[in-house]
C-alpha positions in Angstrom: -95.2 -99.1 -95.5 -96.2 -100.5 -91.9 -94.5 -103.5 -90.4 -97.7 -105.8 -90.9 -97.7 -104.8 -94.4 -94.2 -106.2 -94.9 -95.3 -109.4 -93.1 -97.9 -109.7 -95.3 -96.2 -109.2 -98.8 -93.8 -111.7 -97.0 -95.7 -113.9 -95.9 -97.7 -114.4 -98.9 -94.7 -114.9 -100.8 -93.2 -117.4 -99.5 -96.6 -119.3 -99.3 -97.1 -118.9 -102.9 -93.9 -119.8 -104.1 -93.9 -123.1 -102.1 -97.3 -124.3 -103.4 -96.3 -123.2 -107.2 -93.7 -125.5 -107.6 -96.0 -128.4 -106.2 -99.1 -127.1 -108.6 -97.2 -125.9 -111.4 -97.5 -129.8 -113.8 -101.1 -129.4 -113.0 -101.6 -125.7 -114.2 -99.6 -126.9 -117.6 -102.5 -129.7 -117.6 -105.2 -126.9 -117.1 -103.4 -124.8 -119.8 -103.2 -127.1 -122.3 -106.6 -128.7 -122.0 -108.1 -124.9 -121.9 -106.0 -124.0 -124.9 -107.6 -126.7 -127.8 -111.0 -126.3 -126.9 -111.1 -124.1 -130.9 -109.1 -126.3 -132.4 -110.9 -129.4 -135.0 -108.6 -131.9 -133.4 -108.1 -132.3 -129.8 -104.2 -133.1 -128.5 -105.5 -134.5 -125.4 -108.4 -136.8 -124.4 -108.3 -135.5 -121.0 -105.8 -134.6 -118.0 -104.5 -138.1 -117.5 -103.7 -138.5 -121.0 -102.1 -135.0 -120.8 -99.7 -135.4 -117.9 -98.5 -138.7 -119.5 -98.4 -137.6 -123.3 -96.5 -134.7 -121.7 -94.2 -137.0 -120.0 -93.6 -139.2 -123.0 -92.3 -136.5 -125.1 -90.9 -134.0 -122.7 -90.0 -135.4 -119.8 -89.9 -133.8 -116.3 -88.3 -130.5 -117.7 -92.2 -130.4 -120.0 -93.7 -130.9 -116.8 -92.4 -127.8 -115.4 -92.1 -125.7 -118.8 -92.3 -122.2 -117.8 -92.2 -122.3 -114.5 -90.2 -119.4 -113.7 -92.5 -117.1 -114.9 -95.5 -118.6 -112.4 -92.8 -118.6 -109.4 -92.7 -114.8 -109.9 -96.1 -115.1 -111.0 -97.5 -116.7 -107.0 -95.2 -114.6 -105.1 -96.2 -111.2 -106.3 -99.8 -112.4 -106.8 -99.8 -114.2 -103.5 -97.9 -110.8 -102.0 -100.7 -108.5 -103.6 -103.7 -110.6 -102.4 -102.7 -110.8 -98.5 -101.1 -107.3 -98.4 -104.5 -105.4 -100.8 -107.0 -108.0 -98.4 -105.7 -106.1 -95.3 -105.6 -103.2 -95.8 -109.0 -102.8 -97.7 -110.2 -104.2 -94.4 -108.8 -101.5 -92.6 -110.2 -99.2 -95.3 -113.8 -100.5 -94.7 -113.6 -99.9 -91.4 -112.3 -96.9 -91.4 -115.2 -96.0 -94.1 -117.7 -97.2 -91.4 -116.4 -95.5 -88.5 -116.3 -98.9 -86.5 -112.0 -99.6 -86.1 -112.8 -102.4 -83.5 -115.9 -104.1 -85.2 -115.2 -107.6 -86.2 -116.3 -107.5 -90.2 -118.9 -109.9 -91.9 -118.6 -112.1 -94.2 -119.9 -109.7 -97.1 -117.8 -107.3 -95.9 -114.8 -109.7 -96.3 -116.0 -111.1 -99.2 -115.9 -107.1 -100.9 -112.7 -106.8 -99.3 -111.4 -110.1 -101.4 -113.0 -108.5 -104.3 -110.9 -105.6 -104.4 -107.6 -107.8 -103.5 -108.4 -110.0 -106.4 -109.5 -106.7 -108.7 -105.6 -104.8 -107.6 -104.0 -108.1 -108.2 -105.5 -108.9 -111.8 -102.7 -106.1 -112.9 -99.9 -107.4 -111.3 -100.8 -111.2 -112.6 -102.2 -111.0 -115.9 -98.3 -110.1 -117.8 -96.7 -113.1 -115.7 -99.7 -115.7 -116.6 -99.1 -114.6 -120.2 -95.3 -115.5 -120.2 -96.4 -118.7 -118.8 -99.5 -119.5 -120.8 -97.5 -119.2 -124.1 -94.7 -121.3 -122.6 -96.5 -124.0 -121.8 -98.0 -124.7 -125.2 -95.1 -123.3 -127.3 -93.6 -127.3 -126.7 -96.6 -128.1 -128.4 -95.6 -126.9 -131.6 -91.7 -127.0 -131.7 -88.7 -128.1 -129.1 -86.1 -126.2 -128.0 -88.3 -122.7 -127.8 -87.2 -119.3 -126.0 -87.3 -118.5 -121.8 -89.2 -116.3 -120.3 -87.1 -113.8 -120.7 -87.5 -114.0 -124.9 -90.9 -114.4 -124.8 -91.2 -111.4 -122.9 -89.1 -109.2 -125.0 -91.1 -110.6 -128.1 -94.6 -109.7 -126.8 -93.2 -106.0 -126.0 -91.6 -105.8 -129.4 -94.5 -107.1 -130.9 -97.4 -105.4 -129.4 -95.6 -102.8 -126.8 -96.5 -102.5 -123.5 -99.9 -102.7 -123.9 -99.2 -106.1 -125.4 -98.4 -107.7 -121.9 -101.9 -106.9 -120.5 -103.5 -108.9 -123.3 -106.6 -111.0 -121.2 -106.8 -108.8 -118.8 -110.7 -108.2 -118.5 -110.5 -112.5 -118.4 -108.6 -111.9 -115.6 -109.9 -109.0 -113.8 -113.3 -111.5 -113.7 -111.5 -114.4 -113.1 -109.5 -112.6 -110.0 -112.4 -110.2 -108.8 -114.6 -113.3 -108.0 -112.4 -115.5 -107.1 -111.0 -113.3 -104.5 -114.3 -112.9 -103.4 -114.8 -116.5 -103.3 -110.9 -117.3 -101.7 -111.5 -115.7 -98.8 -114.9 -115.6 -97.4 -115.0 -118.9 -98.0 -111.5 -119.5 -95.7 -113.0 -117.3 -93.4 -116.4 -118.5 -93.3 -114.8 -122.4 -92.7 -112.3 -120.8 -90.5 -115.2 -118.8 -88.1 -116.9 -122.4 -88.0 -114.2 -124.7 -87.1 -112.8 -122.1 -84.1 -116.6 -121.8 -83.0 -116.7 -126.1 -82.7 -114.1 -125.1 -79.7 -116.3 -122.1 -78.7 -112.7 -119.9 -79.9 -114.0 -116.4 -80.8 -113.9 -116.1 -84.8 -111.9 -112.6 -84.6 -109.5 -114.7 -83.3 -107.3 -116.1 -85.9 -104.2 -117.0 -84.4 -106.1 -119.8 -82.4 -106.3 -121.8 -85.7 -104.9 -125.4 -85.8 -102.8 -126.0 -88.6 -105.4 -128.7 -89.6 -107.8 -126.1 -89.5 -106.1 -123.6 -91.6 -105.3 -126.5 -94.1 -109.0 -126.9 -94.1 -110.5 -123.9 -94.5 -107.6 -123.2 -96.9 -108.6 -126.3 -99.2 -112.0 -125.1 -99.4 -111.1 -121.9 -100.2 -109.6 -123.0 -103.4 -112.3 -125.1 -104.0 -114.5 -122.1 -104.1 -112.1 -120.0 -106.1 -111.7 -122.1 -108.8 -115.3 -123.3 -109.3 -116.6 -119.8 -109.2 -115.9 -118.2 -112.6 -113.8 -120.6 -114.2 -114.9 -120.3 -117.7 -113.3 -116.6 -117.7 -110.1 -118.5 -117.0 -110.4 -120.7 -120.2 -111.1 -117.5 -122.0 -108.0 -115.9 -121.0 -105.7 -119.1 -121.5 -107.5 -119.2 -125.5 -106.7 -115.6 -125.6 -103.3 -115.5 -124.4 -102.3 -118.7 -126.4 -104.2 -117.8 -129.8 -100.9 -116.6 -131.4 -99.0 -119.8 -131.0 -101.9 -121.8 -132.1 -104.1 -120.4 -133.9 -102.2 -117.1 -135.8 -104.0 -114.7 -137.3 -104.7 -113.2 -140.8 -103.3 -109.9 -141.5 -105.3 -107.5 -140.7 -107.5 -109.8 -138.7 -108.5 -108.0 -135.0 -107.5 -109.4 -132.0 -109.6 -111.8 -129.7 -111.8 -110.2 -127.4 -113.3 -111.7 -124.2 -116.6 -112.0 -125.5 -115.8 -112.6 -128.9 -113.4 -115.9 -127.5 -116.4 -117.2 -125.2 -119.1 -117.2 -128.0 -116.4 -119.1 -130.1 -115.7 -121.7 -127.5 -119.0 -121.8 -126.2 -120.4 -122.6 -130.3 -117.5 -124.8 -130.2 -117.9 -126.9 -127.1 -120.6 -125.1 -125.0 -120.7 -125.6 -121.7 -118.2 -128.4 -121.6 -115.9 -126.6 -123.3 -115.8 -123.7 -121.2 -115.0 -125.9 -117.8 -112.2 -127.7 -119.9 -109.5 -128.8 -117.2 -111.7 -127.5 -114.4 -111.1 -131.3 -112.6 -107.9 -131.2 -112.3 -107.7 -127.6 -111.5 -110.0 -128.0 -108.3 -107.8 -131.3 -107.7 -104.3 -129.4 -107.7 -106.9 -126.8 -105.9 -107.4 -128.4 -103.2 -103.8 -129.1 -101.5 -102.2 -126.0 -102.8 -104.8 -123.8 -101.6 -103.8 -125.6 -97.6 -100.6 -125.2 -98.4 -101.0 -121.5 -99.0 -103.0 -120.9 -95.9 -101.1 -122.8 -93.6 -97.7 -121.5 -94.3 -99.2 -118.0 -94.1 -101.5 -118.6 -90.8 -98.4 -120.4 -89.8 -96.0 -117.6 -90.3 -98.7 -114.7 -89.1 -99.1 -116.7 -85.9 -95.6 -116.7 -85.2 -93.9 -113.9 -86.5 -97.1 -111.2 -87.1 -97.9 -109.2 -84.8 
């Protein structure tokens, strides 16, 4: 593995670590909110009433239920995204025989496809540890870490058991990476050309300007297939809420979204979307600014 690779798993570590613990009572929000859409009665009347219900009974240790498992969770997906983006750049050039050319924005946009596509793998075990921590308070205090609940899921269902929402995923990621970074890139190329700064050349970025370009980007992931994301949190969470008969098949993607759609429609299938682009916004600058930051200084 080359140098700049390194820098690149490192870099997007440490950005996705930082902005994880900031996000984090905001993704239980987004979790739980997601996770009654089937159920007759609602918990929550909406994110506000959420954060302080979850307050009231849990205090700040509820606000941050399961939050190992997304710290692991950002750093390898963060690690994954940066280190996959790169080189399938390299790869596309190389494919078109053009090493020097400076790539468009569909051809960065494809790139961030297949980041988002290699990283659904990596992600989809961790956001299950953390999906079924963050409602297990729902039902009873004092429930296992992540730890258990891993070891529960594998003695349950195997190994195979830990991939469970992955095609939720695999959408959710594939287009969203898409979405992540051509539209960083895309702000990015425009603010650098209001200083007539050639786009190709990153490094030139202010660190308002990466914040920027950063927020947008997770304005644009987040908005872009969303309701695949509420289909995997009512698929990773259907055990602890909603268990199943004997003999009854597991959820499937499409199976889930024609439930939640009859059950909600639309609406339903953007539940917590609000205060997902909200948390969005800042934690997406955080993420681009530490790694613009760090690749300005230490990359090479």
């Amino acid at each position: 593995m080359s140098v700049r690779a390194l820098k690149d798993i490192t870099f997007g570590s440490v950005a996705g670590m930082t902005s994880k613990v900031f996000e984090h009572p905001f993704d239980l929000t987004k979790v739980r909110l997601q996770s009654q859409v089937l159920d007759a009665t609602a918990r929550f009347k909406g994110p506000i009433d959420c954060l302080v219900q979850t307050w009231q009974k849990e205090g700040i240790r509820g606000l941050y239920r399961g939050l190992p498992a997304p710290i692991v969770g950002a750093m390898a997906e963060n690690a994954s995204l940066f280190w996959s983006y790169r080189e399938l750049q390299n790869a596309i050039r190389a494919v078109s025989k053009q090493p020097a050319q400076e790539l468009s924005l569909d051809q960065l946009a494809l790139a961030g496809a297949g980041a988002g596509f290699l990283t659904s793998f990596v992600l989809t075990p961790i956001e299950l540890v953390k999906c079924k921590m963050q409602v297990q308070m729902l039902m009873a205090p004092g429930l296992p870490g992540p730890i258990s609940v891993l070891t529960s899921i594998i003695r349950t269902s195997g190994f195979r058991g830990l991939w469970l929402g992955q095609t939720a995923t695999l959408i959710r990621e594939t287009g969203g990476g898409a979405a992540w970074f051509a539209s960083k890139e895309a702000v990015a190329t425009l603010l650098l050309a209001r200083r007539h700064v050639p786009a190709h050349d990153k490094k030139a970025l202010r660190a308002w300007e990466s914040a920027v370009s950063g927020a947008c980007a997770g304005v644009a992931y987040n908005v872009a297939l969303f309701p695949a994301d509420t289909v995997k949190s009512a698929i990773q969470t259907q055990a602890e809420l909603r268990p199943r008969a004997a003999g009854e098949p597991g959820p499937t993607f499409l199976g889930t979204l024609r439930a939640m759609y009859r059950a909600q429609g639309v609406k339903g299938l953007y539940a917590g979307c609000g205060v997902t682009v909200a948390r969005a916004i800042p934690s997406s600058a955080l993420i681009f600014l530490i790694y613009d930051g760090l690749s300005s200084r230490y990359g090479s």
